[in-house]
N, C-alpha and C positions, 0 to 999 in steps of 0.2 A: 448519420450512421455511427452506433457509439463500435469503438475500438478494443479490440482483445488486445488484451495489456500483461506479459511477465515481468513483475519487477519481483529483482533478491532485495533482501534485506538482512545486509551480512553480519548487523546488530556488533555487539563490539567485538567482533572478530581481526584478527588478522594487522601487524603493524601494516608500518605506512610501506614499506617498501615491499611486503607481501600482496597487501594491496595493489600494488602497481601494478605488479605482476599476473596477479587473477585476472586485471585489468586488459591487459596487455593479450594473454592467451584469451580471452573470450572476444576481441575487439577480431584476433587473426583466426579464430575459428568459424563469424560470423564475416568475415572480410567477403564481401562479393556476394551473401546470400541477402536473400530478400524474406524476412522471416514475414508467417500470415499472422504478424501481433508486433505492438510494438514493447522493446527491452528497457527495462530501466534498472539500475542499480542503486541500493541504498546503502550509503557506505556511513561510516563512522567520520565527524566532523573532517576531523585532521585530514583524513583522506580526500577530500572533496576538489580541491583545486588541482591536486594531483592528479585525480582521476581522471578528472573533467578534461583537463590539458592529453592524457592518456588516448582519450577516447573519440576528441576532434575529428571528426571526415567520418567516424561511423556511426553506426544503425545504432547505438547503444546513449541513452539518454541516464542521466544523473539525479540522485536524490537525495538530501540529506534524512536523519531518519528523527528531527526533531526541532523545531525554533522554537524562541521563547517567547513568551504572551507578556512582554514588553516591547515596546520601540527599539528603546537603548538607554545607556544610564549608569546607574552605580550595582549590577546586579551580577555581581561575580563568578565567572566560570558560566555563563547565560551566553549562548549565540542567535543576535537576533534574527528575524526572517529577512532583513536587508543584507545583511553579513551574508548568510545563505545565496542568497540572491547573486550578491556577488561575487562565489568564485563559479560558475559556469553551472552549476546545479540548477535545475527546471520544475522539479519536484521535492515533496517533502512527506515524509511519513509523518501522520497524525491519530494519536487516541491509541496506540497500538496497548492492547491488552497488558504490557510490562511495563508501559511510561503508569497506564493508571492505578496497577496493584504494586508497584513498589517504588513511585514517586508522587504517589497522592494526586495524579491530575484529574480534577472533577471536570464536569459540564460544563463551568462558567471558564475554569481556565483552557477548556480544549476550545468554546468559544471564541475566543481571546486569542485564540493562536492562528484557528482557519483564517480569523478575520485578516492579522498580521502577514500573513503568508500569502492570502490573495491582493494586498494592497499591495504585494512586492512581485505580484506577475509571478509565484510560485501556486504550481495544481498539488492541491493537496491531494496523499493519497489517504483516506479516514476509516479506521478502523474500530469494525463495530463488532461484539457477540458476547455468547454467556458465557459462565463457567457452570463445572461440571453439574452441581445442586442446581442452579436454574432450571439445567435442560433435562434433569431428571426429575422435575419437577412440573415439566412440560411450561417452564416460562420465557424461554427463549425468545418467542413474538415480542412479548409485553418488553424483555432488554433491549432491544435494540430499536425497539420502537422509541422508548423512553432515552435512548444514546442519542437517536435522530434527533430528534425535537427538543433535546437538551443542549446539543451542539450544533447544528446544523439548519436548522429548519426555520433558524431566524432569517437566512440568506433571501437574496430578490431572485429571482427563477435566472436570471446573467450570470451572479454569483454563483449559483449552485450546480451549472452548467458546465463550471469548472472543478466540480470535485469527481474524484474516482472513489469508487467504495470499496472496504475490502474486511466479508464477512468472516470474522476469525474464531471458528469455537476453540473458547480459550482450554479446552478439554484435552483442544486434539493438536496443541503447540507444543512441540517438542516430548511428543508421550509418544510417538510411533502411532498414536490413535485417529483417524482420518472420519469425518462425516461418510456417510455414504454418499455416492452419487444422488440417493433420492432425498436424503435430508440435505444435501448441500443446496440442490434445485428448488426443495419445496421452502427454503429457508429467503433465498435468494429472490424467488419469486411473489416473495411475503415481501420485501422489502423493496423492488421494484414497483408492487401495488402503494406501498405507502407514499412513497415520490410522485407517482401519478396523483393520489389523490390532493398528495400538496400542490403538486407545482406543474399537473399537467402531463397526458402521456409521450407528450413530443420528450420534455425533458426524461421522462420516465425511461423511454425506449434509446435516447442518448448517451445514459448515465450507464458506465461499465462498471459492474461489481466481481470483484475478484472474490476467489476462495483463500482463506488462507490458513494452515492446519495442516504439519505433515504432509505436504503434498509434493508426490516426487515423484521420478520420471517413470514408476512403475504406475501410478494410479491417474497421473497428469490425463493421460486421453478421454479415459473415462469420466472423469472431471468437469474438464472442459468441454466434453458433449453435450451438456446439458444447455438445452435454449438461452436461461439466463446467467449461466457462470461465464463469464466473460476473460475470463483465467486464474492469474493468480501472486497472491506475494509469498516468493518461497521464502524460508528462513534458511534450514540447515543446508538444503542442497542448492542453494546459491550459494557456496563456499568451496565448489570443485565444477570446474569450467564444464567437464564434459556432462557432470550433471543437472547442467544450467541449463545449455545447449539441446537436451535429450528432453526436457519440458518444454522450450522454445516448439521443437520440433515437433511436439505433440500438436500444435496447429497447424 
């Protein structure tokens, strides 16, 4: 039975000791409830051990929002996925729309990284979609199909059993502009067909794909209505506890 998943992704927000704090108020906001998804947070390197230490005994699970497609080595200001691995982090964000337009990460290096991240017992969360000209162009399918099978779809059905997807139109990240509920669905539902046809509908009907795109506690329900939207990776409004909390609670 795959899992409704909110994970933030606070991207480089917030020092380390603001961090704690966000930390801290969402860990006592959710103290004693039993949310219907599980919460993950994606913080900025520095923060990760802190966090992690912050967040012990509750509902709220850790993620870095990046490893490097090395082991380890001479590769400066590089943190690898064992590094990750080791301060209490369980997740990693991967392929996110800003690692690949303004750090050149192609195919073979998002590759390189799932692979890394899964030999260190880290679930990637992997982020696929188009930008604006794609989808006005009505090629959206053909991106993310082409995302899958560039990064992804070398995996063994075990391997791939561990990734989380999270369909981002990069249109509607940080523009205030949102998919609709029917093109999130029909988008989501395109890409749940393509895992089945890979790797079988058992894995297919397993695999949770989050929305992610301006999504906030006004549109969250809606959202997450949909058969195959399985929730979501917030960006901006995972940056203010009660608007974290207010998406959580949309399940």
């Amino acid at each position: 039975m795959r899992k409704n998943i909110v994970a933030g992704n606070w991207k480089m927000n917030k020092t380390l000791q603001e961090g704690k704090e966000l930390a801290a108020e969402l860990k006592q906001l959710l103290a004693g409830a039993k949310p219907a998804c599980d919460v993950i947070i994606g913080t900025p390197f520095i923060h990760l051990v802190t966090v992690s230490e912050e967040l012990k005994g509750s509902v709220i699970k850790v993620a870095a929002q990046n490893n490097a497609d090395k082991e380890s080595g001479a590769y400066t200001g590089e943190v690898s996925a064992s590094m990750v691995k080791s301060t209490g982090a369980e997740y990693v964000i991967l392929g996110h729309s800003e690692r690949r337009a303004y750090y050149g990460e192609t195919y073979e290096i998002l590759k390189e990284k799932v692979l890394l991240a899964l030999k260190n017992s880290l679930k990637p969360i992997f982020c696929i979609g188009e930008v604006k000209e794609e989808r006005e162009a009505g090629k959206q399918n053909d991106v993310v199909k082409a995302q899958l099978e560039g990064s992804l779809f070398n995996l063994s059905k075990e391997e791939f059993s561990n990734i989380v997807l999270a369909y981002e139109p990069v249109w509607a990240i940080g523009t205030g502009l949102t998919a609709t509920p029917q093109q999130a669905q029909e988008i989501h539902a395109y890409i749940r067909g393509l895992i089945a046809a890979k790797y079988g509908s058992e894995v297919a009907e397993n695999t949770s794909i989050l929305y992610g795109g301006s999504c906030n506690p006004g549109n969250a329900k809606e959202l997450f209505s949909n058969p195959d939207v399985d929730g979501g990776l917030i960006g901006g409004a995972s940056l203010k506890a009660a608007d974290f909390k207010a998406i959580i609670d949309a399940f």
